[in-house]
N, CA, C and O of each residue as an XYZ file, in Angstrom:
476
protein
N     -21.579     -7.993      8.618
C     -21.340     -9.362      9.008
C     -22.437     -9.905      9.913
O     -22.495    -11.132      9.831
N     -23.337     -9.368     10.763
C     -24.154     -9.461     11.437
C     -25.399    -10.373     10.660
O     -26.105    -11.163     11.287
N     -25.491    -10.200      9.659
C     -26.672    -10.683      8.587
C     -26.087    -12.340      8.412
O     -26.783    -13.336      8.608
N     -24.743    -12.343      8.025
C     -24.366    -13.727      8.525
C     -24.842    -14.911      8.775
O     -24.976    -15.175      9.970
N     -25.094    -15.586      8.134
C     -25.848    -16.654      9.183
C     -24.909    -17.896      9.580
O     -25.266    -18.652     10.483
N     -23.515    -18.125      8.783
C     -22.814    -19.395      9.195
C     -21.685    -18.827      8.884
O     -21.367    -17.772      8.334
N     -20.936    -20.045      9.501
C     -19.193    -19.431      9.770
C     -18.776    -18.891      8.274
O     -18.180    -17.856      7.974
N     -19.327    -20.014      7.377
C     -18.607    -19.506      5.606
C     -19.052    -18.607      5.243
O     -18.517    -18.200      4.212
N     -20.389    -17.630      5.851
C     -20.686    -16.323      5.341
C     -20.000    -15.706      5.624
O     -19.543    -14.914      4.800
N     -19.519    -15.721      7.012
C     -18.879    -14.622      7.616
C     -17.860    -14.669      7.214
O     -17.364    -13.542      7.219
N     -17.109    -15.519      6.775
C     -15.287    -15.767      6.435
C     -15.359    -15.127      5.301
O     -14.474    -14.293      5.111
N     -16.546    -15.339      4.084
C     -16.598    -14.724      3.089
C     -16.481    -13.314      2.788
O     -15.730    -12.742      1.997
N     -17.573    -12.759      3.751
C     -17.210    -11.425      3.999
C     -16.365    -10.962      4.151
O     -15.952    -10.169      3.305
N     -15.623    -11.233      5.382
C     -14.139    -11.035      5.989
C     -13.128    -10.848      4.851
O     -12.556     -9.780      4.633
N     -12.927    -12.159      4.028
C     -12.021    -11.885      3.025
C     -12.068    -11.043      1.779
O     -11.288    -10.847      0.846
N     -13.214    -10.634      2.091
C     -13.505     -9.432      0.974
C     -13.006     -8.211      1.480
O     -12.448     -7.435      0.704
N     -13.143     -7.914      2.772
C     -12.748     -6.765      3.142
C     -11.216     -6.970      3.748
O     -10.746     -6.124      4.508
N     -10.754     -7.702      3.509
C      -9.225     -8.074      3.434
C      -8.812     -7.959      2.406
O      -7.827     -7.221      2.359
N      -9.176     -8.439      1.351
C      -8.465     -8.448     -0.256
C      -8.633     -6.368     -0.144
O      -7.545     -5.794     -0.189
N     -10.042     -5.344     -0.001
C     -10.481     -4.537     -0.289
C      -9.287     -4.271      0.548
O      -8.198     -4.294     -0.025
N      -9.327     -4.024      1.805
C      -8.142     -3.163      2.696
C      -7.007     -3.408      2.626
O      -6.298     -2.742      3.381
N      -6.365     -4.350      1.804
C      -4.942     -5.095      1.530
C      -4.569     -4.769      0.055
O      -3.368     -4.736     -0.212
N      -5.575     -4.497     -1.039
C      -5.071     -4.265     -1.836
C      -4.552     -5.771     -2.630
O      -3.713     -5.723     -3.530
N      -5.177     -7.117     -2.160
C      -4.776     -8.270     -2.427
C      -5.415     -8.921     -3.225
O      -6.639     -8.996     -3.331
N      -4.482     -9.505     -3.923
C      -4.678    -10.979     -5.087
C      -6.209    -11.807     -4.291
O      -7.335    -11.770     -4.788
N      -5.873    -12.445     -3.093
C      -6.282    -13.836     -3.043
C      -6.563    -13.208     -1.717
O      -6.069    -12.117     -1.430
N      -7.396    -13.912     -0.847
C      -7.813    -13.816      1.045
C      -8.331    -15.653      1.116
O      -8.742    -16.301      0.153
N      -8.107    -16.277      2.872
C      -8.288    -16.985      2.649
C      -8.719    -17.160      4.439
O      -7.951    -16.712      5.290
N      -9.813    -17.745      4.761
C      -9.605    -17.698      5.859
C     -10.086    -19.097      6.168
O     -10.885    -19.700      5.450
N      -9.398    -19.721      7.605
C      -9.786    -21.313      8.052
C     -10.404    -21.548      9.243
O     -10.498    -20.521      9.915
N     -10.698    -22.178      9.572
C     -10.731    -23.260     10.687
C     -10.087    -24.380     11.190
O     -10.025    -25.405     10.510
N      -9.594    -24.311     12.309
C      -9.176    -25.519     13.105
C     -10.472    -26.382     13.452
O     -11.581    -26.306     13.981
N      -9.570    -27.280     12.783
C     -10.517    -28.574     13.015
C      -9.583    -30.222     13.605
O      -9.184    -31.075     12.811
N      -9.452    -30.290     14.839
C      -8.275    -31.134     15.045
C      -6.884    -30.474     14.937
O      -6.522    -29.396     15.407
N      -6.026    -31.584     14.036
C      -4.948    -31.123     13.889
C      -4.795    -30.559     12.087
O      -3.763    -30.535     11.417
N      -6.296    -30.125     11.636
C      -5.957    -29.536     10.686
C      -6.479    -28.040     10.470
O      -7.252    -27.691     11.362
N      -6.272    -27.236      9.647
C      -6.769    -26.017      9.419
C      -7.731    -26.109      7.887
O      -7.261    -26.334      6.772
N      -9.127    -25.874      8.215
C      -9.868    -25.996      6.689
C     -10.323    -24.895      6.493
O     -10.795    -24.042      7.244
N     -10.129    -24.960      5.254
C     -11.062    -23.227      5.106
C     -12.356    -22.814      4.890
O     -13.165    -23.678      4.553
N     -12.591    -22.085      4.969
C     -14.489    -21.630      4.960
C     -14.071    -20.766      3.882
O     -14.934    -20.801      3.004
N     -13.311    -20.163      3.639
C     -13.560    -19.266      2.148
C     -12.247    -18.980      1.573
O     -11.246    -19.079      2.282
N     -12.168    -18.635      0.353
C     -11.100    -18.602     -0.507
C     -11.412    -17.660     -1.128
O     -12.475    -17.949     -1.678
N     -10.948    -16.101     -1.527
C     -11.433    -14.710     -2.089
C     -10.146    -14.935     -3.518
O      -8.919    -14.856     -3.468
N     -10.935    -15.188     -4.521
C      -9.900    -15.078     -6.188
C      -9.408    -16.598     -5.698
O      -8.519    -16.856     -6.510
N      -9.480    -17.319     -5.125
C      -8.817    -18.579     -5.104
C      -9.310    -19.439     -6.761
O     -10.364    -19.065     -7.273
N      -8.670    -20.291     -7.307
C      -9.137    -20.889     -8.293
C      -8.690    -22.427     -8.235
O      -7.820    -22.732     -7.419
N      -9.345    -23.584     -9.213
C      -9.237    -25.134     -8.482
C      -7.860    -25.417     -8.166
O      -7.513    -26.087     -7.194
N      -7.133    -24.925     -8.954
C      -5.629    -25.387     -8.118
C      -5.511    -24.866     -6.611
O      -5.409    -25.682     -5.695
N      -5.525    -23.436     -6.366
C      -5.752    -23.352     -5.061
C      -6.374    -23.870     -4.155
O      -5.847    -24.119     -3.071
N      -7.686    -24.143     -4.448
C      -8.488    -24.888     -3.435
C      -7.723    -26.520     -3.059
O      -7.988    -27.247     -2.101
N      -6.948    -26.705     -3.914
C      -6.968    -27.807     -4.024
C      -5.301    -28.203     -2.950
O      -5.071    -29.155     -2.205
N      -4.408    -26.969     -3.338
C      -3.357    -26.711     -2.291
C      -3.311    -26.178     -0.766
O      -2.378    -26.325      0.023
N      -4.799    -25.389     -0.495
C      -5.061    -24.553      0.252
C      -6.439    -24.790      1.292
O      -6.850    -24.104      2.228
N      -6.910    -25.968      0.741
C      -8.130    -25.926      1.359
C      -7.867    -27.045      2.809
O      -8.801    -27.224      3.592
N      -7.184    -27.390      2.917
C      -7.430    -28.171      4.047
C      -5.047    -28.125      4.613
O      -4.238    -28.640      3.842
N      -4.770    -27.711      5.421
C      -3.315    -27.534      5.904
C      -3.199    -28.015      7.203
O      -3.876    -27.520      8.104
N      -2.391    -28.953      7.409
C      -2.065    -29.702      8.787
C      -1.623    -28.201      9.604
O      -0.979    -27.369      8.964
N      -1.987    -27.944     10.948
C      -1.877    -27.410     11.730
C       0.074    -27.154     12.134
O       0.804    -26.220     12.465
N       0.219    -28.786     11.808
C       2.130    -28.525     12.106
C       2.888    -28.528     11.121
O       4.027    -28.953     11.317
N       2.502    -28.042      9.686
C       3.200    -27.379      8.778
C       3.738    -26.543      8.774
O       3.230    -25.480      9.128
N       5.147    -26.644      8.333
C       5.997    -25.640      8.970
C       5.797    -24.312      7.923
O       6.733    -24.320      7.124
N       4.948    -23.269      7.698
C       4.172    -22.326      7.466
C       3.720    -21.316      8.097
O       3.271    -21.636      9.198
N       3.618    -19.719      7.750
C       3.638    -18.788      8.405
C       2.240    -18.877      9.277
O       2.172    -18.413     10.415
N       1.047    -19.575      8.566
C      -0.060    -19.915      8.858
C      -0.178    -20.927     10.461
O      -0.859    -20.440     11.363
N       0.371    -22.014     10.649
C       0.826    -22.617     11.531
C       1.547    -21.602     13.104
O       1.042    -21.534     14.224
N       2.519    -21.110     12.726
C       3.104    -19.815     13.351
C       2.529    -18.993     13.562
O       2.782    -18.701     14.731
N       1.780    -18.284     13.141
C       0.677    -17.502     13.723
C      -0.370    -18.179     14.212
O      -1.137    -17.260     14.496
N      -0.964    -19.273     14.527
C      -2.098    -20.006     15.260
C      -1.604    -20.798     16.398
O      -2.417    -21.493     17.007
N       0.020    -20.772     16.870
C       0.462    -21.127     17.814
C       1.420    -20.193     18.508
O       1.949    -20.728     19.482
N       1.812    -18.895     18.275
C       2.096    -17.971     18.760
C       1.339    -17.101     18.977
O       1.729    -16.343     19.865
N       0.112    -16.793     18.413
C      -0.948    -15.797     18.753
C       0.161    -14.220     18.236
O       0.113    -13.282     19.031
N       0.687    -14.118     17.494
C       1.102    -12.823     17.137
C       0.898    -12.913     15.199
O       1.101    -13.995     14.650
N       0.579    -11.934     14.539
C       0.656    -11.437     13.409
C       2.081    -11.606     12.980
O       2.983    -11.669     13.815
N       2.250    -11.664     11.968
C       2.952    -11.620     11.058
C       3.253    -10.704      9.331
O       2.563    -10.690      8.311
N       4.279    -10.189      9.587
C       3.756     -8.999      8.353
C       4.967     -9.341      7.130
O       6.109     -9.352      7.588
N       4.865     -9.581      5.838
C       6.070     -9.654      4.653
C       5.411     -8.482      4.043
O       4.212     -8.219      4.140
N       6.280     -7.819      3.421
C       6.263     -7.252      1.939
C       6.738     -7.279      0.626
O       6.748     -6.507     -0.333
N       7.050     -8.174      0.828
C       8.130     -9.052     -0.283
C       8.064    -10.171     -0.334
O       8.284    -10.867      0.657
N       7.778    -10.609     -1.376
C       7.690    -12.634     -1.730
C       8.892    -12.901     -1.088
O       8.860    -13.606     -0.079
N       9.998    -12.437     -1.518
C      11.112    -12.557     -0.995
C      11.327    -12.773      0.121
O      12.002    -13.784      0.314
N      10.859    -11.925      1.442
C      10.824    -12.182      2.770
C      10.376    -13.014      3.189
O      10.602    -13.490      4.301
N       9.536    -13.427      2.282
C       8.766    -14.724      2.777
C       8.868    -15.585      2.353
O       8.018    -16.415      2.677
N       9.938    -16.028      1.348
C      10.717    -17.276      1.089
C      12.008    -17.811      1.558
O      12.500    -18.935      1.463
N      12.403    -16.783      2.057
C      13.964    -16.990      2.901
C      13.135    -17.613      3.914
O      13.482    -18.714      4.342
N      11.949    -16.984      4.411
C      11.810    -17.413      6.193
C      10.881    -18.504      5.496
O      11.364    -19.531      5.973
N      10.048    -18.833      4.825
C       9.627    -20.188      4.556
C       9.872    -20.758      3.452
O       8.994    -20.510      2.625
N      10.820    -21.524      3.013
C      10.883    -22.080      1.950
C      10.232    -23.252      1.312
O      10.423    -24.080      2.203
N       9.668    -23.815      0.487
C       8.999    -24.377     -0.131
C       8.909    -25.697      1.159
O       9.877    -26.260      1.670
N       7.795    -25.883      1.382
C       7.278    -27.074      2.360
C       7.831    -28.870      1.433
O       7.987    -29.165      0.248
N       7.959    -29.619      2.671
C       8.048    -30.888      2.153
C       6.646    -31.596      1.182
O       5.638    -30.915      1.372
N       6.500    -32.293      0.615
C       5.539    -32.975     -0.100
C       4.140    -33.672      1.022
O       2.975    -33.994      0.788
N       4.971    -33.673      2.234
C       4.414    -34.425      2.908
C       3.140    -33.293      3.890
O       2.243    -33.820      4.547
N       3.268    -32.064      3.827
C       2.633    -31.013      3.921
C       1.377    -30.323      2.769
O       1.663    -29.824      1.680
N       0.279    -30.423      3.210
C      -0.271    -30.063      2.381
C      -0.708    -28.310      2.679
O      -1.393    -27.876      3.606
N       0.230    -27.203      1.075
C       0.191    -25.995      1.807
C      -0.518    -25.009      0.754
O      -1.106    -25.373     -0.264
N      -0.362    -23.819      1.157
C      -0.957    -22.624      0.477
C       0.641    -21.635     -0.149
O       1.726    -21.296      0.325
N      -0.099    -21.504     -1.457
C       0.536    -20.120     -1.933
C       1.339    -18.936     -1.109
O       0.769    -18.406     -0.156
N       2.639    -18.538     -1.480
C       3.013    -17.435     -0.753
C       2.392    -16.249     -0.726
O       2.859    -15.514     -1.596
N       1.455    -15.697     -0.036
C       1.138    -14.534     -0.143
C       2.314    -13.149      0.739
O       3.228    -13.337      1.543
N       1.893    -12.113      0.281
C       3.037    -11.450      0.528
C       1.996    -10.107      1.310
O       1.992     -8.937      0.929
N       1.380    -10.532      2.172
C       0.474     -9.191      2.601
C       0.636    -10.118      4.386
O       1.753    -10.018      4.894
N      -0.064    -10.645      4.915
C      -0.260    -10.599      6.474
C      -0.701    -12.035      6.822
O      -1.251    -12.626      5.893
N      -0.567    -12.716      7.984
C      -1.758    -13.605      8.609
C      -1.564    -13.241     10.216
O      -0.593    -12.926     10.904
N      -3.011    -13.449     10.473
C      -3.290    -12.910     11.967
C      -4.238    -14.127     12.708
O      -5.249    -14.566     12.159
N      -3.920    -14.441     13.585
C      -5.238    -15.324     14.426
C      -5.937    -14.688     14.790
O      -5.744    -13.602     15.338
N      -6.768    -15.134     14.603
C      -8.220    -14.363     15.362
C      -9.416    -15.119     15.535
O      -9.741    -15.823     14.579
N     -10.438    -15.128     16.963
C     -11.383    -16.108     17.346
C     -12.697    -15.548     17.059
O     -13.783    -15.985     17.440
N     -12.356    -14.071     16.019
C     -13.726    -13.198     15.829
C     -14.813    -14.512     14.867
O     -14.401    -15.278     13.996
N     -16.229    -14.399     15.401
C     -16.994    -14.961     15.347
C     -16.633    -16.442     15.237
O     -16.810    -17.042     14.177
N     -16.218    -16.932     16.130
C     -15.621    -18.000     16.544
C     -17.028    -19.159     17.352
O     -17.592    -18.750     18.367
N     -17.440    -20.616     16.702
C     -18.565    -20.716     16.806
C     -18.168    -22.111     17.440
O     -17.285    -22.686     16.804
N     -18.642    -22.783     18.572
C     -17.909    -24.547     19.327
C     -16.650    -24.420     19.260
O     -15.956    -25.331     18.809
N     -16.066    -23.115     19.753
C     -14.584    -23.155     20.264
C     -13.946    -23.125     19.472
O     -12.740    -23.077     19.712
N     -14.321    -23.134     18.386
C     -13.073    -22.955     17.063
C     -12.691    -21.412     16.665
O     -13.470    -20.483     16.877
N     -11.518    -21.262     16.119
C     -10.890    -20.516     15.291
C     -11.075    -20.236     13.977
O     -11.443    -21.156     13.247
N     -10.884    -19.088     13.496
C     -10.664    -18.384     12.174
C      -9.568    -17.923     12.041
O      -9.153    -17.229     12.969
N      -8.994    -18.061     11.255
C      -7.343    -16.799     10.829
C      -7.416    -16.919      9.516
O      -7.561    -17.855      8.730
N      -7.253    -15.499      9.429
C      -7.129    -14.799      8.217
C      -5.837    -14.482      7.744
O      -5.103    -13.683      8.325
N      -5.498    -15.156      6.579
C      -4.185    -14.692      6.010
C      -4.140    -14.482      4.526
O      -3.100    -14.103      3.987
């Protein structure tokens, strides 16, 4: 990651070795920007995703949201677990796919005070 030269390299990376150590479909990691979360990279994402996933209001009620204002991880192993506790968002939310592996905050290589989280 060191070779890096901008936040979307590094996110890129990151989600590679997230999908690699997770064993996962999809990785996706963002930035706070205001009151929204945008992403710098999308790992297997395709145009529908980008298109659900690339930019998420900060107060969407989403596991993503919950972990960037509690500062704790979050773990499902089951779609299931993670549809009882989030069920399909209002219209008025713009959200991401259920993934069924983790999201964590984290300020690693964190560049003008902003955030990354990886989920």
């Amino acid at each position: 990651m060191s070779a890096a030269a901008t936040p979307g390299e590094v996110a890129a990376i990151a989600a590679d070795h997230i999908v690699d150590l997770l064993a996962a479909d999809h990785a996706g990691l963002w930035e706070v920007r205001g009151e929204w979360l945008q992403a710098l990279t999308g790992h297997g994402w395709d145009r529908d995703m980008w298109q659900r996933a690339a930019r998420i209001r900060t107060d969407a009620p989403l596991a993503f949201t919950e972990v960037l204002s509690g500062h704790e991880p979050l773990w499902f192993t089951t779609a299931h677990e993670w549809a009882t506790r989030y069920p399909r968002p209002s219209a008025s939310h713009r959200t991401t796919p259920r993934p069924s592996a983790t999201c964590r905050s984290s300020p690693v290589g964190a560049r003008s005070g902003s955030s990354r989280s990886p989920c």
